[in-house]
C-alpha positions in Angstrom: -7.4 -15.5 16.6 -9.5 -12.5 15.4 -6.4 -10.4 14.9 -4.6 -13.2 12.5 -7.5 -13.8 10.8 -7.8 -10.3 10.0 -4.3 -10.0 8.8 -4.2 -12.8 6.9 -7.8 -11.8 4.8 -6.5 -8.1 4.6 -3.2 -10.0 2.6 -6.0 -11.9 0.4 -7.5 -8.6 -0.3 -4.5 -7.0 -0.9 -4.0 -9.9 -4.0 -7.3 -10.2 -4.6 -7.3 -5.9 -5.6 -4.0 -6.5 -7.8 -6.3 -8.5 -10.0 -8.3 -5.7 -11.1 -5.3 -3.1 -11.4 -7.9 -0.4 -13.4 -10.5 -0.4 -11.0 -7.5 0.0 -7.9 -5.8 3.1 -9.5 -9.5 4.4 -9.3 -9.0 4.6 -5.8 -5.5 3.4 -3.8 -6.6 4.4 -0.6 -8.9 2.2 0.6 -9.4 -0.8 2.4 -11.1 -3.3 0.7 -13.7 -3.7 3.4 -14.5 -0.1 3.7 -14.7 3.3 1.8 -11.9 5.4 1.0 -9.7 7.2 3.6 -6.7 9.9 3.6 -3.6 8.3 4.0 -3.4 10.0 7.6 -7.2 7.9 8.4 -6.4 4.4 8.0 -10.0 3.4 9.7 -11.0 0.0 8.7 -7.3 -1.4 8.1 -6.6 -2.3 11.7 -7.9 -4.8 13.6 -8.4 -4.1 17.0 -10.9 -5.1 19.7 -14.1 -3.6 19.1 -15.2 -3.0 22.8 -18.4 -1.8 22.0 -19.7 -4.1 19.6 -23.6 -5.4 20.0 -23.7 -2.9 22.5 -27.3 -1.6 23.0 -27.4 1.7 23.2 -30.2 2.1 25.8 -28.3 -0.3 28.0 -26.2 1.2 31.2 -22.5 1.6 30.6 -20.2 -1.5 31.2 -17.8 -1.0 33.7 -15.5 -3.1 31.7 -15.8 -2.5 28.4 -15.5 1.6 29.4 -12.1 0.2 31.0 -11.2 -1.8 28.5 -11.8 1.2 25.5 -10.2 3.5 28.5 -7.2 1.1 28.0 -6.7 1.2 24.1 -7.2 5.5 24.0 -4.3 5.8 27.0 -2.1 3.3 25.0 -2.5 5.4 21.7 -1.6 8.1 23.2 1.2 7.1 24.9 2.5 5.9 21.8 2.1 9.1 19.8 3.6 11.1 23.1 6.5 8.9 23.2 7.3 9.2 19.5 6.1 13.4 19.6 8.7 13.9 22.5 11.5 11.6 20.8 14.7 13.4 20.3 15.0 11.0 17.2 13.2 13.1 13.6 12.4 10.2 12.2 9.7 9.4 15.3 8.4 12.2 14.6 7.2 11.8 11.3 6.2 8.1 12.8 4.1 9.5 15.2 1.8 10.7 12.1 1.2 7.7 10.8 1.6 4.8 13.8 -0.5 7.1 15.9 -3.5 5.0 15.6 -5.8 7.1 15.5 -8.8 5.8 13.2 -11.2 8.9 13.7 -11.6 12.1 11.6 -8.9 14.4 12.3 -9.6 18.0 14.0 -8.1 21.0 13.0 -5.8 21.2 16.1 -4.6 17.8 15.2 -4.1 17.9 11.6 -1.8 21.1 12.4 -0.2 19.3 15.1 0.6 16.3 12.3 1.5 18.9 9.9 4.2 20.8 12.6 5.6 17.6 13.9 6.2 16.5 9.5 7.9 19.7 8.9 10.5 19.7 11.8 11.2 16.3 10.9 12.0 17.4 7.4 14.0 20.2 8.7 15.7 18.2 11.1 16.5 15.0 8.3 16.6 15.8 5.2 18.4 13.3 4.1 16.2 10.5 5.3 14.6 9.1 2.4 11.4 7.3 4.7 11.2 10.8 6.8 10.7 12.7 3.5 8.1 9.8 1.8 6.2 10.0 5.3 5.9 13.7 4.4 5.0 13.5 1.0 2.1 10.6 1.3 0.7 12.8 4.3 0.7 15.8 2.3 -1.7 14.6 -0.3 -4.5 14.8 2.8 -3.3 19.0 3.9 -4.7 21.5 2.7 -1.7 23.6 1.4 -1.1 23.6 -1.9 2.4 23.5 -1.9 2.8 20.7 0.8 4.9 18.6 -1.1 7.5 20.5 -2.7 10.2 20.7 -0.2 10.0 16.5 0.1 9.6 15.5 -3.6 12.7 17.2 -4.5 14.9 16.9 -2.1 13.7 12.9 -3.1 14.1 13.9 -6.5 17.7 14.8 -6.0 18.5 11.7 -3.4 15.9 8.9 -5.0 16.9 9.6 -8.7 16.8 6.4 -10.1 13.1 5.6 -8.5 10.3 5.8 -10.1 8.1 6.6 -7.6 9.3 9.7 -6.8 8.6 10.7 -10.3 4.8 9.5 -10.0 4.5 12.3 -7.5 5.7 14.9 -10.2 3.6 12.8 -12.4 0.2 13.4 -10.7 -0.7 16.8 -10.2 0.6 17.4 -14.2 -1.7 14.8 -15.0 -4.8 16.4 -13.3 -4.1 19.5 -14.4 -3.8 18.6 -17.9 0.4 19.5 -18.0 1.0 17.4 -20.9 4.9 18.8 -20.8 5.4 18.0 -17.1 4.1 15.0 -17.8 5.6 13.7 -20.3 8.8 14.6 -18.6 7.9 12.7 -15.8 7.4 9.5 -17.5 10.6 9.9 -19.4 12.4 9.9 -16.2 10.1 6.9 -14.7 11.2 5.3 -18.0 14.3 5.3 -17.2 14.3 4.1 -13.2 16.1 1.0 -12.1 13.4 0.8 -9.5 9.9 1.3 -7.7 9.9 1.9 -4.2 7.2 3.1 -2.5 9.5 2.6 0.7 6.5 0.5 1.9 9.0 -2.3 3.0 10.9 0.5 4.6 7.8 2.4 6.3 6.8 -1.8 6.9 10.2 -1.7 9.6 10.1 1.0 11.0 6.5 0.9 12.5 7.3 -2.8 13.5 9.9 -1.6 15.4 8.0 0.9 16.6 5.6 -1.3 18.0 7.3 -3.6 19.3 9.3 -0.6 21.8 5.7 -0.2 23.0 4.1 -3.5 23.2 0.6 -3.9 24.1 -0.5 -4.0 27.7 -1.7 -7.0 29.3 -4.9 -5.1 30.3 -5.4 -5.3 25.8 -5.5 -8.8 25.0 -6.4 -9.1 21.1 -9.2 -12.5 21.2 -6.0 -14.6 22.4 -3.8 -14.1 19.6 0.2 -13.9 21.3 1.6 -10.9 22.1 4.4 -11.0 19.7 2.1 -11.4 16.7 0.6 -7.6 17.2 4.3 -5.8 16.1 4.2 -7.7 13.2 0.1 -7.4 12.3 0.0 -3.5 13.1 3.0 -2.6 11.3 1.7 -4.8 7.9 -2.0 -3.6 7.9 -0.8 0.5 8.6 1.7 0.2 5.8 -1.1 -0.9 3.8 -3.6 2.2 4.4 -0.9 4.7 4.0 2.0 3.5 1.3 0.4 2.4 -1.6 0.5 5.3 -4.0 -2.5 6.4 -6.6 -2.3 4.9 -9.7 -5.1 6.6 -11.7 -3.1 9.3 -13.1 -0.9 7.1 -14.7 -3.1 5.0 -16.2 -5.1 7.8 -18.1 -1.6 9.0 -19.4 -0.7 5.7 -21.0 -3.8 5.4 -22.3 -3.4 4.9 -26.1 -6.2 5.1 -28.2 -5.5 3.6 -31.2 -8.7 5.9 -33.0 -7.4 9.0 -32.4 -3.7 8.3 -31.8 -4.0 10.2 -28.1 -1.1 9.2 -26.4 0.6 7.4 -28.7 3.9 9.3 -28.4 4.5 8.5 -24.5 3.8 4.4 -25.8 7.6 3.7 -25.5 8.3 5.3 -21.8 5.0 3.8 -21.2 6.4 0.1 -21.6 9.5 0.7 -20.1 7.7 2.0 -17.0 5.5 -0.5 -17.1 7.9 -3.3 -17.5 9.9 -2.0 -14.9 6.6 -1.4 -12.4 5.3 -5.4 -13.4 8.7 -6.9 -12.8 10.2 -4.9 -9.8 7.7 -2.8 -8.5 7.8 -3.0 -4.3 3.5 -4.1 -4.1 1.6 -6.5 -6.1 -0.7 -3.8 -6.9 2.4 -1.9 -8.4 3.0 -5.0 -9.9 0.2 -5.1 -12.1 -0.3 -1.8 -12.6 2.5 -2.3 -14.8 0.7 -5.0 -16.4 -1.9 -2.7 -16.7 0.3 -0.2 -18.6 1.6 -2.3 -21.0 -2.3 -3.7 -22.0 -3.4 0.2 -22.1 -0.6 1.6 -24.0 -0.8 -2.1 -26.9 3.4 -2.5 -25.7 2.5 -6.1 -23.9 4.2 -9.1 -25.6 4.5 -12.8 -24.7 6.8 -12.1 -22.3 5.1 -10.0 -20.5 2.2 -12.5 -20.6 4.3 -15.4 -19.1 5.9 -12.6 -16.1 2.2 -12.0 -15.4 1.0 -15.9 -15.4 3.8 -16.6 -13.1 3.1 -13.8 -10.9 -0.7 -15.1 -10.4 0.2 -18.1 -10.0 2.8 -17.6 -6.6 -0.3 -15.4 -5.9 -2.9 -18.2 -6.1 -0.8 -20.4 -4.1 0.1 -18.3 -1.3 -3.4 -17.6 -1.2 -5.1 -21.3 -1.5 -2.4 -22.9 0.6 -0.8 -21.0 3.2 -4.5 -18.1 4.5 -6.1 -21.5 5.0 -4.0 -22.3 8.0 -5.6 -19.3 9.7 -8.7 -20.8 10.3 -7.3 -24.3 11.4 -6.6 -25.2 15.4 -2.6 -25.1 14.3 -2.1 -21.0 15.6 1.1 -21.3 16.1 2.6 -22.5 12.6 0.0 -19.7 11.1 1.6 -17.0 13.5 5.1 -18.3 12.2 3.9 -18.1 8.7 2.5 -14.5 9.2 5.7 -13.1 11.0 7.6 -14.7 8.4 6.0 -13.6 5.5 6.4 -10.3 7.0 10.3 -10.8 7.9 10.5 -11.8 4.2 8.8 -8.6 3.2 10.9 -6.1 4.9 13.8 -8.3 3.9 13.4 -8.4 0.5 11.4 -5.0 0.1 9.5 -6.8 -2.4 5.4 -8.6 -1.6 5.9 -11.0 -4.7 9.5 -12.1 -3.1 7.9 -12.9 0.2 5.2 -14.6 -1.0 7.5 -16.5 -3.3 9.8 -17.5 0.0 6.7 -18.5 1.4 5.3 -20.7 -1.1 8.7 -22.2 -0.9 8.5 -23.2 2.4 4.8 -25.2 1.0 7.1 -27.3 -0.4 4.5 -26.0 -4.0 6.1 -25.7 -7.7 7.0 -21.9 -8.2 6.0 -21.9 -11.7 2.7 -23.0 -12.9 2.1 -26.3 -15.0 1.5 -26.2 -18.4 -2.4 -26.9 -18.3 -3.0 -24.3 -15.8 -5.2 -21.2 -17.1 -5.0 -18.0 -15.9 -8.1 -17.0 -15.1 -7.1 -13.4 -13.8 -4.1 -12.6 -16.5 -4.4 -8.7 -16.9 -4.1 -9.5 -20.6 -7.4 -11.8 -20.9 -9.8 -11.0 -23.6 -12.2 -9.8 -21.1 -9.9 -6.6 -20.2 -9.4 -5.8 -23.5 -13.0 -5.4 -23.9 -13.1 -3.0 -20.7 -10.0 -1.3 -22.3 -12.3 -0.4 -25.5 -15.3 0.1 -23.6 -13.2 2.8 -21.1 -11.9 4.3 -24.3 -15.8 4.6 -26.0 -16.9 5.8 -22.4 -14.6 8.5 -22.7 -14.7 9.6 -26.1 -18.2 10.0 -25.3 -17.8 12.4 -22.6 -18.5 16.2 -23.0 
């Protein structure tokens, strides 16, 4: 059951990284097992059978494990061939990110990744995911100028989404454009929505998968076949869709000493509000929660959104991962594909996990005596807030 186990733990990690919202925007493209990677590397995200493992290096080769790694590499590629020679854009811009492979990227294939993103562009511009593929793979190249074309032709079909503007957002805010910035957050003030498309990306690789299922010659440590669609599709959306955080943060920001960014305080809380109660990701979820504690707009309202959040968090955690490591594989497969299902459904993480408390038969909103140990409004992070704000001041 290695490969259920690993999704389910790369779910807990996943809530457990939402908890400390500050420390995520830091860095949003990690696992939380391993070090950073480029939204084009997701290395340490999928769970796949390491052939080689407590191999000794002095030892002669293993007939079957060389078959076995032989295997995996000619299923990769046949994936990314299919997808490279669909007649379908939208495969194409697929094949960049379903690709699977975990290694550092040459130059040959980076341009390759790059050449199969813009003809997909070209060829769909109107295809919202196509153009998100683009722009989250962009932010590895090294051209400059890489995401222009995407952002606003998303800008002009994605209006009302305030992830869209993030991207505008982020390059003002590291290089110090208070103008751009500001407009940017007046227009993510003003959003009905956050989406990340990471329910969207979250379809179409399981579909993707499951057009190319794994060979017989891979089995995955006896998990069923028709848990892998489901298990690569979640854990590849989550190396390459969640977007960076930091920038936002550090513009919201108020410190009440020196009055910086005190003016953006108001498009601060309506973005944040909107991010806390509708973003797409529980980490965009309280990131929000983290805007409205950094820029002093949180109320009691937004105190209770947060305690019920963590507590359909908590429960989805505590009741329903423990099933992974019971005999019963077969009602924690169901719970896995249908937690998925629920997310793709819903576009939402805190509405599938809310569906799947549900089916627990567990309250969906906590008791009176219950504390929340992790609310993003504690004491304790309003020390860290003052203590990021003295850190700062003190810089050169």
């Amino acid at each position: 059951m290695r490969l259920l186990q690993s999704f389910w733990v790369g779910i807990v990690c996943a809530a457990g990284m939402t908890i400390h919202a500050d420390a995520v925007a830091e860095d949003t493209s990690g696992s939380c097992s391993g070090p950073a990677v480029t939204p084009s590397e997701p290395t340490s995200v999928v769970s796949t059978t390491d052939y080689f493992a407590g191999a000794d290096e002095t030892a002669a080769p293993d007939p079957q494990v060389e078959a076995a790694q032989k295997a995996w590499n000619d299923y990769r590629a046949a994936i990314f061939e299919a997808l490279r020679s669909s007649p379908v854009p939208r495969d194409w811009a697929l094949a960049t990110v379903a690709h699977l492979d975990f290694g550092a990227q040459g130059d040959a294939q980076r341009s390759e990744r790059e050449a199969l993103l813009d003809r997909a562009v070209k060829a769909a511009p109107d295809d919202a995911l196509v153009l998100w593929i683009a722009l989250i793979q962009a932010h590895s190249s090294r051209t400059t100028n890489a995401t222009s074309a995407p952002l606003q032709r998303l800008q002009q079909l994605e209006p009302d989404n305030a992830a869209v503007w993030l991207e505008e957002l982020i390059p003002a805010q590291k290089r110090r454009d208070s103008a751009v910035v500001d407009k940017a957050l007046q227009r993510m003030s003003v959003s009905t929505r956050f989406d990340g498309h990471f329910a969207d990306l979250s379809q179409a690789l399981l579909a993707t998968f499951q057009r190319f299922p794994l060979p017989a010659s891979l089995p995955v440590d006896g998990d069923p076949a028709k848990l892998v669609p489901y298990a690569y599709a979640a854990s590849i959306t989550g190396a390459v869709a969640i977007p960076a955080f930091q920038d936002l943060i550090a513009a919201c920001r108020v410190d009440p000493g020196t009055g910086a960014n005190a003016q953006r305080s108001g498009d601060c809380a309506a973005t944040g509000r909107l991010m806390a109660a509708h973003g797409d990701t529980l980490i965009t979820n309280h990131v929000g929660m983290t805007l409205l504690r950094v820029s002093h707009t949180f109320g009691d309202g937004d105190v209770a959104l947060a305690r019920t959040q963590d507590w359909l968090r908590e429960q989805f955690t505590t009741k329903l991962l423990a099933s992974a490591g019971t005999p019963d594989q077969a009602s924690s497969v169901d719970e896995m594909i249908g937690y998925v299902t629920d997310l793709i459904q819903s576009g939402n993480e805190i509405e599938a996990m809310r569906r799947a408390v549900v089916r627990t038969g567990a309250p969906l909103t906590p008791p009176d005596e219950w504390i929340d140990k992790q609310s993003p409004y504690s004491e304790e992070r309003l020390q860290q807030d003052q203590s990021a704000l003295q850190h700062s001041s003190a810089q050169p």
